[in-house]
C-alpha positions in Angstrom: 139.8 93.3 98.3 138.2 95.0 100.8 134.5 96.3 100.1 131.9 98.2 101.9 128.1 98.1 100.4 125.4 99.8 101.5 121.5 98.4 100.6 118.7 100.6 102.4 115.6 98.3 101.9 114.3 94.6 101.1 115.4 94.5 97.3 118.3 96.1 97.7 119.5 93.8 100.1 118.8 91.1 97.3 120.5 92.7 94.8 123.4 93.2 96.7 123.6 89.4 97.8 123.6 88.0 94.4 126.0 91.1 92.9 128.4 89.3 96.5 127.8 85.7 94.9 129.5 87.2 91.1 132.3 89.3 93.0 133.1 87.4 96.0 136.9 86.0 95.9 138.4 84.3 99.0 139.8 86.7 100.9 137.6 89.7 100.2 136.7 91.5 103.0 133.0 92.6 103.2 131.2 94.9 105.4 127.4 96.2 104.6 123.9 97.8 105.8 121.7 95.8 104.1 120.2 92.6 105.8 119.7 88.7 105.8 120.6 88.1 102.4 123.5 89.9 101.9 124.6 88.3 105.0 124.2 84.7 103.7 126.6 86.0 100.3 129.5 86.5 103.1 128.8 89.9 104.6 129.2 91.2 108.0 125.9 93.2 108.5 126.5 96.6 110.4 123.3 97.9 110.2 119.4 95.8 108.9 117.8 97.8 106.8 114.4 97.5 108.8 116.5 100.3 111.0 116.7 102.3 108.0 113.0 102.1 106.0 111.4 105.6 106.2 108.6 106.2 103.6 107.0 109.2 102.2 108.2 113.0 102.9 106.5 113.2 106.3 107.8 110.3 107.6 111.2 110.8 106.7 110.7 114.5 108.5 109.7 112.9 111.5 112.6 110.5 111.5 115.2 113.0 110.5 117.4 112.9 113.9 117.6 109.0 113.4 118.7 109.3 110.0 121.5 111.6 111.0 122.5 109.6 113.4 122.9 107.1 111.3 124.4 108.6 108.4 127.0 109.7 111.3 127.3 106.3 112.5 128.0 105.1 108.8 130.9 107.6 108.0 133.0 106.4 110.9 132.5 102.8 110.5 133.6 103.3 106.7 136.5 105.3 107.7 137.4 102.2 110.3 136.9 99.5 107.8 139.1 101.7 104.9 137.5 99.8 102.3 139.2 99.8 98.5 135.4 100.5 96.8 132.0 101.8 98.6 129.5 100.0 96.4 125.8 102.3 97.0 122.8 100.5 95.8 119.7 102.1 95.0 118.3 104.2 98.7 119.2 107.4 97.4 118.4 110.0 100.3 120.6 108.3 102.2 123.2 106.9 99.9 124.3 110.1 97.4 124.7 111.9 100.9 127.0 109.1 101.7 128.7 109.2 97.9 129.5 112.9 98.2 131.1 112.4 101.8 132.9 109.6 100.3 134.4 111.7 97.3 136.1 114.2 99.5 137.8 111.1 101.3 139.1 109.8 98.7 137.1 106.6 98.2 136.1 105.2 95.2 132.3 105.5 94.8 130.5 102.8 92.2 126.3 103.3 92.1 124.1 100.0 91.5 120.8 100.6 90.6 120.4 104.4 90.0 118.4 106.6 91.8 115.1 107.6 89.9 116.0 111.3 88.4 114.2 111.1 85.8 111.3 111.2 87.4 112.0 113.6 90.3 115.0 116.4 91.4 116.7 115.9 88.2 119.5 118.3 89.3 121.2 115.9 92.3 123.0 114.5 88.6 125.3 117.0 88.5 126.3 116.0 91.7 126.1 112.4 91.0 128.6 113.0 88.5 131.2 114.7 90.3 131.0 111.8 93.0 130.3 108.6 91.4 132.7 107.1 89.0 130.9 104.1 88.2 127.2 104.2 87.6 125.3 100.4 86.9 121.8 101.0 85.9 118.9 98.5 84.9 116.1 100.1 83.6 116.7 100.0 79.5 115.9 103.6 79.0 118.4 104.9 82.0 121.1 105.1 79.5 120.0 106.8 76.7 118.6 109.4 79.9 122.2 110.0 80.6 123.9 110.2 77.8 121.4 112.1 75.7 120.3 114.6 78.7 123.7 114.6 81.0 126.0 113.7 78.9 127.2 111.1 81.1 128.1 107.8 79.8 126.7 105.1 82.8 126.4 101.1 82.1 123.2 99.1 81.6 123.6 95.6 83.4 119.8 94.7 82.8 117.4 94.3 85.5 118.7 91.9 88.2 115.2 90.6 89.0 115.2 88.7 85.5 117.8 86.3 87.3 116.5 85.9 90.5 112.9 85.0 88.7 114.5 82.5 86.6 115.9 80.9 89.5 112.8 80.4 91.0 111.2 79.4 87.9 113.7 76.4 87.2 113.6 75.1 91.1 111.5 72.2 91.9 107.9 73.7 92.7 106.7 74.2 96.5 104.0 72.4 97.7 100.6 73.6 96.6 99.6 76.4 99.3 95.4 76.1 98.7 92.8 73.6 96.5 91.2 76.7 95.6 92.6 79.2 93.1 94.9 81.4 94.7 94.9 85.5 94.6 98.1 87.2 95.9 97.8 90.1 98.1 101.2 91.7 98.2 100.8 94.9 100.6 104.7 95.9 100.6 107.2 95.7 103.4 106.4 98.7 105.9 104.3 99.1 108.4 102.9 102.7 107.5 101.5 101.6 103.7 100.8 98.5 104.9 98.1 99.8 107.7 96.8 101.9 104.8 96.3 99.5 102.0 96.1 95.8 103.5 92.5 96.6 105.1 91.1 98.0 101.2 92.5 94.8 99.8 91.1 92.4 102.5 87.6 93.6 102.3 87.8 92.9 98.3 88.3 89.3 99.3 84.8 88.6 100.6 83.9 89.3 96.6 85.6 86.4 95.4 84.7 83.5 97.7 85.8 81.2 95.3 89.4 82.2 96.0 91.4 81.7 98.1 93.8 85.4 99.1 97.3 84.5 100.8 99.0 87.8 102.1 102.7 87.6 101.5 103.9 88.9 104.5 107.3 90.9 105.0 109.9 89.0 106.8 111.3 91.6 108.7 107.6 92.7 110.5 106.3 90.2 113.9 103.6 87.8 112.9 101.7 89.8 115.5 101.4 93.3 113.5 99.3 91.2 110.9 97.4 89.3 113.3 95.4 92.6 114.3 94.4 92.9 110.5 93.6 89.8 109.6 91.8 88.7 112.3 88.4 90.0 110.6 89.2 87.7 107.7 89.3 84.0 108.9 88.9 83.0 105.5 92.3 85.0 104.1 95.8 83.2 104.5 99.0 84.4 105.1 102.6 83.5 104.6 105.7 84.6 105.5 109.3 83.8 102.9 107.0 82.3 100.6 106.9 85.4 97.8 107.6 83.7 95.1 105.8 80.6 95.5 103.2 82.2 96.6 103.1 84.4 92.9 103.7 80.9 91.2 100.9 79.3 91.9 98.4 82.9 91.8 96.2 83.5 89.3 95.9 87.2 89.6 97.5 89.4 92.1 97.0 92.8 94.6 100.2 94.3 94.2 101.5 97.5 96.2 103.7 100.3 94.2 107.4 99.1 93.5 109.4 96.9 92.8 106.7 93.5 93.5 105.1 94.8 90.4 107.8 93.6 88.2 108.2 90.7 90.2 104.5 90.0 89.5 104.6 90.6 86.0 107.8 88.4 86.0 106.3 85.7 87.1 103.7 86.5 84.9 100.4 87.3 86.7 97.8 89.7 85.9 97.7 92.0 88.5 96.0 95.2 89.8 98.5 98.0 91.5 97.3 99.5 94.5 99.0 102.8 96.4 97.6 104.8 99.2 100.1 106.4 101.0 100.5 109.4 103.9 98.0 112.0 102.7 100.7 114.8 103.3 103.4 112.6 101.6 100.9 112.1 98.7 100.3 115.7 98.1 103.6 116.7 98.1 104.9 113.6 96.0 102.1 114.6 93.0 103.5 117.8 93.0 107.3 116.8 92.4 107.3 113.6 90.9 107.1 114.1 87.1 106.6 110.5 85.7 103.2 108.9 84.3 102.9 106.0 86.3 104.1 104.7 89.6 104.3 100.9 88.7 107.7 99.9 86.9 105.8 97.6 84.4 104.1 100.8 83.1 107.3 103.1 83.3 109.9 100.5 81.1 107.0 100.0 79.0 106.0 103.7 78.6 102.1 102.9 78.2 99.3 101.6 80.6 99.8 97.7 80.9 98.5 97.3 84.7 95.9 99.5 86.4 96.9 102.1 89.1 94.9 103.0 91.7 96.2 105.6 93.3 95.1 107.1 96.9 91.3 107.8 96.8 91.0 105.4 93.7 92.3 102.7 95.6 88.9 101.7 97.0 86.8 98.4 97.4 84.4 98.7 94.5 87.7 100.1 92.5 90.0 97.5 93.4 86.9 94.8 93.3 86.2 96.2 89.5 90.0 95.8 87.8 90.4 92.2 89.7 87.1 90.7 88.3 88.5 91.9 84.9 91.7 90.4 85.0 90.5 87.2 86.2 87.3 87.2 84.0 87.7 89.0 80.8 89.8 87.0 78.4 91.2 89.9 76.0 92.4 91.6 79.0 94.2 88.6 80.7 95.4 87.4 77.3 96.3 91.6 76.3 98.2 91.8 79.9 100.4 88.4 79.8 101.4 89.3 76.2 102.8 93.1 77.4 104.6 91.0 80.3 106.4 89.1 77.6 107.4 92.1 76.2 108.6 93.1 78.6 110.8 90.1 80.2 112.6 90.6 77.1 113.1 94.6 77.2 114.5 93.8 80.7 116.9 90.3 79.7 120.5 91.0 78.4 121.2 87.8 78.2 124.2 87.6 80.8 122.9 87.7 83.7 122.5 91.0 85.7 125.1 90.8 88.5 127.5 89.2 86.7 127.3 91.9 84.0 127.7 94.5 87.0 130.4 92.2 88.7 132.6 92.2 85.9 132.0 95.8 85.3 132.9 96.5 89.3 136.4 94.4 88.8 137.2 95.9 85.1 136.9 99.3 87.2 139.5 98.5 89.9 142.1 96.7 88.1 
């Protein structure tokens, strides 16, 4: 079998390696955009997706003629490779471009992780549905979405972070990383929100001088672009690879929109979510995006579990405030570990994620 998958950022790039490990067979022929961990599952890497990772509308304007390129690029290197199946997972301005192209060639089109219509441009389903004949979703209420609003009957797999948690959970644990109780600053993956929030979250550190604040930083960014942050904060660690251990052994967490707040919650830390983004970006995004909230742990559970601080609120004495509750005030902690609960078993299906979607992928092509 011969597949071609495309994975636009960080998690999609773990998704797609451990959906590889469940529907691997020798033989199979894989070729991918994605990056190092869909490379170690057996896949020959076309493009990293550190190439690929524009955030916010003005950013994506100003990188428009590289995006073309590359979507370009990508047509001709499927046509080449002829796979049997184009998997697409999640990155949706580039990948339903690629899904409609992909239609007209006749190639069969399967969607992991959906795009979020339901909380903005709700109409690009009708033309998800004429060019995607397997959708795998993994937020519980995606289904019903479909079904109830579109008519279109798409398969819940559960959320694949569930899994990789677990995994974590059940290794032996890493070393201990400080003596002193440990808060995890979790700024996100690119440079643009990281220049924005990192400094607001560093600056709540010299509040809490009985902790110690590791900075989890993104694999694919040189040491040397967080140097000339840090350097202001002797006192404030930093770690690169070490996510998970790091979240482990935290006792509360600064946690940038997306998908590291259900990891956070996961792994069961109180957090506080933090997003300050492109002003330009921000202003257009409010106007379009129709949701609630922007952390996932508040969307799946429909109701305020973790604090947002959004743009302007996302300030010292703000951020300072919600951490000194989670960390101090008992009902809170106690309120916010008990919703996380809840929530792990909203999001566990029992069999695990990617081989529910595996199996799914195969039952499709036989």
């Amino acid at each position: 079998m011969k597949y071609y998958l495309i994975a636009g950022e960080a998690s999609g790039d773990l998704h797609g390696s451990n959906l590889l490990r469940a529907l691997k067979k020798p033989g199979d022929v894989i070729r991918a955009w994605g990056g190092d961990e869909m490379e170690a599952a057996g896949a020959t890497i076309v493009k990293h997706y550190r190439e690929l990772a524009f955030m916010g509308f003005a950013e994506v304007l100003m990188n428009l003629r590289t995006i073309l390129r590359n979507l370009t690029f990508c047509k001709k290197d499927i046509l080449a490779h002829k796979p049997d199946v184009l998997i697409l997972i999640d990155y949706p301005g580039f990948n339903l471009r690629i899904a409609r192209w992909a239609k007209t060639q006749g190639i069969k089109v399967i969607y992991y992780i959906s795009p979020q219509v339901w909380a903005w441009k709700e109409s690009r389903v009708k033309n998800m549905r004429k060019c995607i004949d397997l959708m795998l979703v993994i937020l519980p209420f995606e289904k019903k979405y479909f079904h109830d609003k579109w008519n279109w009957d798409v398969e819940y797999v559960g959320h694949p972070l569930v899994e990789v948690v677990n995994r974590h959970l059940a290794s032996t644990p890493a070393p201990a990383l400080s003596h002193k109780k440990i808060i995890a600053v979790l700024p996100g993956s690119r440079k643009q929100e990281i220049l924005k929030k990192l400094p607001v979250m560093l600056e709540v550190s010299k509040s809490f001088p009985d902790y110690q604040f590791i900075v989890a930083r993104a694999p694919g960014l040189e040491s040397s672009f967080y140097e000339s942050i840090l350097k202001e904060y002797p006192d404030v660690m930093a770690v690169t690879g070490k996510t998970y251990d790091l979240l482990r052994q935290s006792e509360a967490a600064l946690v940038t929109s997306g998908t590291a707040t259900l990891e956070t919650a996961l792994f069961g830390v109180p957090e506080v979510v933090c997003y300050k983004g492109n002003y330009i970006s921000y202003q257009i995004g409010k106007r379009v995006i129709k949701v609630k909230y922007i952390s996932l742990v508040n969307l799946i559970m429909d109701r305020p579990v973790v604090t947002e601080l959004i743009q302007n609120e996302m300030n010292v004495v703000n951020v300072k405030r919600e951490l000194d509750l989670i960390l101090n005030n008992k009902l809170r902690r106690e309120k916010m570990l008990e919703d996380f609960g809840v929530l792990r078993e909203m999001l566990q299906q029992g069999e695990e994620a990617s081989s529910k979607a595996a199996e799914l992928i195969e039952k499709s092509l036989a």
